[in-house]
N, C-alpha and C positions, 0 to 999 in steps of 0.2 A: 488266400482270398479273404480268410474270414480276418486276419489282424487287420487289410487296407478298412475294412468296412467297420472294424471295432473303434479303427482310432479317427473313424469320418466325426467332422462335428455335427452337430442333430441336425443345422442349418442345412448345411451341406447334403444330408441323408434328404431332406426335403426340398429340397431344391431336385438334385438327382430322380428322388422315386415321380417327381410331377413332372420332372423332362420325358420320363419312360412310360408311363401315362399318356401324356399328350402323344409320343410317338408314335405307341400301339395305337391310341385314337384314330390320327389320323392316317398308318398305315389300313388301318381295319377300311375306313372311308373310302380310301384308294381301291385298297382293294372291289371292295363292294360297288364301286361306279365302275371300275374295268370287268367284272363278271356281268354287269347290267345288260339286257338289250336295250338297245338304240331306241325303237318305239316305245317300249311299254311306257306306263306312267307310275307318278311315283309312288302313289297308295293304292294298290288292286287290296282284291282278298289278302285280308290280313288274320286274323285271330278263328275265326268261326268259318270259314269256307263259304260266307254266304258272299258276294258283290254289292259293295257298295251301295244303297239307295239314299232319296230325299231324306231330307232330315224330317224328324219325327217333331211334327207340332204339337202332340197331345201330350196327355199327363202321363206323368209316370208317377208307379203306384210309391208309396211311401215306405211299404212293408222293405223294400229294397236298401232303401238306406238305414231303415233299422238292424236290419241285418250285414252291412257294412260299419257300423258302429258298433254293434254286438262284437263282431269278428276283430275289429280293434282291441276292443275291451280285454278279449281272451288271448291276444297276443302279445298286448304287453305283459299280462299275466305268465305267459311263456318264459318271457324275457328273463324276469321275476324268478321262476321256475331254474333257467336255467342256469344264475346267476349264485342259487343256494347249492345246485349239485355241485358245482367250480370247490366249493367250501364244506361240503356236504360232511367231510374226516373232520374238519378244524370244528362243526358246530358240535356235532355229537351227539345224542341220543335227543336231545334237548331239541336239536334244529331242525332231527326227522319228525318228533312231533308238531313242531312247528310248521313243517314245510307238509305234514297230512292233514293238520286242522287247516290250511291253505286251500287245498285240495279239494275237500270236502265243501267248504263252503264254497268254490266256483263249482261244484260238480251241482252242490244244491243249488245256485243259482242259474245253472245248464235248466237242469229238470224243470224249476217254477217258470221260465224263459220258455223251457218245450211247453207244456203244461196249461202254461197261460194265448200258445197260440202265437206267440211272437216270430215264431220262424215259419211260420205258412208264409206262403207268396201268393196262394191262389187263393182266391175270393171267397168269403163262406159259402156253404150252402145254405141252398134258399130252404124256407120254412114254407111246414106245410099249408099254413095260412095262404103264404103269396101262390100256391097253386093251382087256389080256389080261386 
């Protein structure tokens, strides 16, 4: 099997692995409408157990998307990360300092990030002033 696939030409290899793809795709679909019951509908409780309600006209707080651009930010960093382990024998001694002083600086900019309040979601407390 493995010489038919060694001497496929790469066209060929892509063509084939996106016919196998769409396949499973559409057997997955198949499938998933023949288990379906008949009445339900097509979005019930999805993610959270909770049912569907109105959509939400009010604001939503901002703290939330800073905290999905944070979480961006340290995933590419990840990437990054995982990208020097793959090489981590070929850099050498050189590339593990490299890859600590990395480290260190998203760890330190983890803690100024905690530190500075960036990852609260819930609203400050109020001051004794406004109690008065």
């Amino acid at each position: 099997m493995s010489e038919i696939l060694g001497t496929l030409d790469p066209r060929a290899a892509l063509v084939l692995h996106l016919g196998v793809v769409a396949f499973v795709m559409v057997a997955i679909l198949v499938v998933a409408g023949t288990l379906r019951e008949p009445g339900r509908p097509g979005f019930g409780i999805y993610e959270s157990g909770a049912p569907p309600g109105p959509a939400l006209l009010g604001r939503t707080a901002t703290q939330y998307f800073l905290i999905a651009v944070i979480f961006m930010i340290f995933d590419v960093e990840v990437a990054l990360l995982f990208s020097w382990a793959v090489a981590a024998k070929l850099l050498g001694p050189s590339g593990l300092i490299a890859a600590t002083v990395f480290i260190v600086v998203l760890l330190a900019a983890l803690a100024w990030l905690w530190l500075d309040g960036a990852l609260e979601t819930a609203p400050p407390p109020r001051e004794a002033e406004d109690a008065s």
